[in-house]
Structures are given as structure tokens and as C-alpha cells.
C-alpha positions as CSV (number, residue, x, y, z in Angstrom):
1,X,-69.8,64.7,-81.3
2,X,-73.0,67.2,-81.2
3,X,-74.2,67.7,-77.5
4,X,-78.1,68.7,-76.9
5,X,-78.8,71.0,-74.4
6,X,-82.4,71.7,-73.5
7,X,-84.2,74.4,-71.2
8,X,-86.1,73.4,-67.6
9,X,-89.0,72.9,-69.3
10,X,-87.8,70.2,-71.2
11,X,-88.1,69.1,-74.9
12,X,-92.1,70.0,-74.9
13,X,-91.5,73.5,-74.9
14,X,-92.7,74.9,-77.9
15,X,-92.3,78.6,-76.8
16,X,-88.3,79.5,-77.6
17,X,-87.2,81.3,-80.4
18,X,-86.1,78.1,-82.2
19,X,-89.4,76.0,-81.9
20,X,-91.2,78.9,-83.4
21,X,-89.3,79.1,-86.2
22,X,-89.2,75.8,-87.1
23,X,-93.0,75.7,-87.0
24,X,-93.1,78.6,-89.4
25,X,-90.5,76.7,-91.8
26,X,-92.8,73.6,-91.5
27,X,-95.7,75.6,-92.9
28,X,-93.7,77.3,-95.2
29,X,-92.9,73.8,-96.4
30,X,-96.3,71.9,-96.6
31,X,-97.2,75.3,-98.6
32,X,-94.4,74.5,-101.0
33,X,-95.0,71.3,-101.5
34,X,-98.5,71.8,-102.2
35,X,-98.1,73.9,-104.8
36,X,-94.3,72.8,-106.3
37,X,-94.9,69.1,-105.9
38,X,-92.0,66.6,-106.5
39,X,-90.0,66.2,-109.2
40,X,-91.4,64.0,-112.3
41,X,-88.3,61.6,-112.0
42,X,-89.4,58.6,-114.1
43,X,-85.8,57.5,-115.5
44,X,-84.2,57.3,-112.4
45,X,-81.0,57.9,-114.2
46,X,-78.3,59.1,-111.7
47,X,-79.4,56.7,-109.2
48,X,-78.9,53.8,-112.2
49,X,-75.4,55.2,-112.9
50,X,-74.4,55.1,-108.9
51,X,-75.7,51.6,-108.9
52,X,-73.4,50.9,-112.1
53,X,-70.5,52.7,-110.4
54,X,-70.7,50.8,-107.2
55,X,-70.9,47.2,-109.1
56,X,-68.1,47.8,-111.1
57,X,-66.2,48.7,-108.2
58,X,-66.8,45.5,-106.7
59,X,-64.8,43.9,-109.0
60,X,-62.2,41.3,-107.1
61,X,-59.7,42.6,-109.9
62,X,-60.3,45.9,-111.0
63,X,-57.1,47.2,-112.3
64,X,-56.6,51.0,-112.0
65,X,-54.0,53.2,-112.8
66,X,-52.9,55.7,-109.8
67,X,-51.4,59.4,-110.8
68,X,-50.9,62.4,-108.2
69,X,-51.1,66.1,-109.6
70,X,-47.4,68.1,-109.6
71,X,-47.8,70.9,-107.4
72,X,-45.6,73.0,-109.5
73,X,-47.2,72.1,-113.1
74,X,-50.5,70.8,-112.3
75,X,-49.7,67.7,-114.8
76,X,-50.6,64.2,-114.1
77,X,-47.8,62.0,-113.0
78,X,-48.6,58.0,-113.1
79,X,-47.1,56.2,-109.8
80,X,-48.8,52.8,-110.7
81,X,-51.2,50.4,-111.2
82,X,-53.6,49.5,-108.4
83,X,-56.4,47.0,-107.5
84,X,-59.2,49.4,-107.4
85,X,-60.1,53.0,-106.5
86,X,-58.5,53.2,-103.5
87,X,-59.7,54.2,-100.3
88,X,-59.5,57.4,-97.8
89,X,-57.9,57.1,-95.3
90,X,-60.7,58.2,-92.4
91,X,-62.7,55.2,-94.0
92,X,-63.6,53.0,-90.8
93,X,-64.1,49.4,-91.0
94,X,-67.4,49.3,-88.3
95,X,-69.3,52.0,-87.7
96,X,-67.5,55.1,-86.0
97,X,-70.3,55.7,-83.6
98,X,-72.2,53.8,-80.8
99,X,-75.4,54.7,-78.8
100,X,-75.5,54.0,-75.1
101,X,-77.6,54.6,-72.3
102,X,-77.3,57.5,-69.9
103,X,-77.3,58.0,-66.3
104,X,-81.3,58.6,-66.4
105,X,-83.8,55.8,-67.9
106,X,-84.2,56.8,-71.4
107,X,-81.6,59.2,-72.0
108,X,-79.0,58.1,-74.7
109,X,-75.7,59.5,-76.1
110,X,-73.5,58.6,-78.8
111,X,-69.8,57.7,-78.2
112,X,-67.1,57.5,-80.7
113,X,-66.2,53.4,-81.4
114,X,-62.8,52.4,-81.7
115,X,-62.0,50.2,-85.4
116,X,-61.2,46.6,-85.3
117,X,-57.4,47.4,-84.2
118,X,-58.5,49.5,-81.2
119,X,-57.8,52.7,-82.9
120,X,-60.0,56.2,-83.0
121,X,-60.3,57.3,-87.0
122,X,-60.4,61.0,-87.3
123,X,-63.6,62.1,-88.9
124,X,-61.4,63.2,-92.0
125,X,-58.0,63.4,-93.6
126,X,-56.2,63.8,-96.7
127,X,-54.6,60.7,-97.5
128,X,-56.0,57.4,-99.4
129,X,-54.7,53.9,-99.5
130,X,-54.3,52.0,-102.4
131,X,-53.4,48.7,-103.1
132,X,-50.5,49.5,-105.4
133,X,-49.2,46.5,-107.8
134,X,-45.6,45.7,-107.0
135,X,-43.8,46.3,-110.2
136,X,-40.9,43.8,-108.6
137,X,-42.8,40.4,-108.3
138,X,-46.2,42.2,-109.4
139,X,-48.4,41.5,-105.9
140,X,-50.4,44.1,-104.3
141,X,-48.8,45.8,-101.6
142,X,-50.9,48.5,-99.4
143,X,-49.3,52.2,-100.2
144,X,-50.5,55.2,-98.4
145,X,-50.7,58.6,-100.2
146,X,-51.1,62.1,-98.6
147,X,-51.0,63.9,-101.8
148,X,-54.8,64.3,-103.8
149,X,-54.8,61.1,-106.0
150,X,-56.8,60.6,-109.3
151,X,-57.3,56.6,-110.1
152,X,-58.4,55.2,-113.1
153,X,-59.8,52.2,-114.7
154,X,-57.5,53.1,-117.9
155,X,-54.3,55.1,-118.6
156,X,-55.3,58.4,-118.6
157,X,-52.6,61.0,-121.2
């Protein structure tokens, strides 16, 4: 959590070190843009591929195929089939933040929110759950992994 800390003269003064620069950047900017422009982006292709990527992983049964990296080789070993892409383990279910009044009319912080089961998510961490396919009566069964995982939507060699 990022705290604010601002001088006696409050958030009007456009005197420090750090206002003036960020005036200068500003016209530095509008100059930049008045002579670069934006891009010409008339396909919008990446942003059609992320809206392709996200669909198809909305899929209610989107069989993938789960393989970790040997430390010691660097060569793919398969640990399974899955239902889906998986998902990091810092992933919160609601949002990991909440804004709340302060002490003084119109001051406002952000606190962290505890998840659905009362628990604090760290911002980030290595591992990912996937919902592995039990190869003994073939239902899915939540596996956590700490090693890097690379999931796909086909058998990879």
C-alpha cells in the first residue's frame, strides 16, 4: 500500500521540485503529441486476438494439458490434463483493495480486503492452481503447483 505525504502547504503547492517537473513533462508531452500524433491503428489486431483468447478461455470444458520444466534438463514433463489454463495463485476472488474514509471529511485511504474465506492474498507468488483431471475416476480435482507451469489446449512434444 502506497502512502501520500504532502507539505504544509498542501496539495496546491505548485512550487516543489516535483510539481515543476511534472509541468515541464506535461509540455514536453502536448509538444509530442502535436507533432507525433497517435498511432494509425485501424485493424485493431492485438486487441481482436486478446478478445479471442479470453472467449476461448471461457470455455465450461476446455481441456488442457499441464507440463512443468525439469530444472536439470529444461525439457517438458506432462503431469496431466486439466480443465483450463489454470490460475495463479495471488488471483483474488473480490477485489484486494477497499477505499474508506479518514479521520478528516474528505480524506480517503485504501485498505487491503480480505477474500471470501477471510484470508489476505499476497500481492504475488509463484504457484498456480489447476484443476487437474483425476486419471483414477477422471473428475477434476484442484492441484496446486509451485514449480513454473506451461498449459496447453493440445499435447505439446
Amino acid at each position: 500500500m502506497s502512502v501520500l505525504f504532502m507539505s504544509e502547504k498542501g496539495c496546491n503547492d505548485n512550487t516543489s521540485s516535483n510539481a515543476v517537473l511534472a509541468q515541464k513533462q506535461e509540455i514536453l508531452m502536448q509538444e509530442a503529441n502535436r507533432q507525433v500524433g497517435m498511432p494509425n491503428i485501424k485493424n485493431f489486431q492485438e486487441r481482436k486476438l486478446l478478445k479471442m483468447i479470453l472467449e476461448l478461455r471461457d470455455q465450461e470444458n476446455l481441456v488442457c494439458y499441464a507440463y512443468i520444466v525439469a530444472e536439470m534438463t529444461g525439457k517438458l514433463v506432462y503431469i496431466g490434463k486439466c480443465i483450463g489454463f489454470g490460475i495463479p495463485y495471488s488471483t483474488e476472488y473480490t477485489n484486494p483493495a477497499i477505499t474508506v474514509e479518514g479521520r478528516t471529511q474528505g480524506e480517503f485511504t485504501t485498505l487491503p480486503q480480505a477474500d471470501p474465506n477471510g484470508l489476505f492474498m499476497p500481492p504475488s507468488a509463484e504457484g498456480t492452481w489447476l484443476m487437474m483431471v483425476d486419471p483414477n475416476n477422471n473428475e477434476p480435482r484442484p492441484v496446486y503447483i509451485e514449480p513454473r507451469v506451461i498449459v496447453s489446449p493440445f499435447k505439446l512434444q
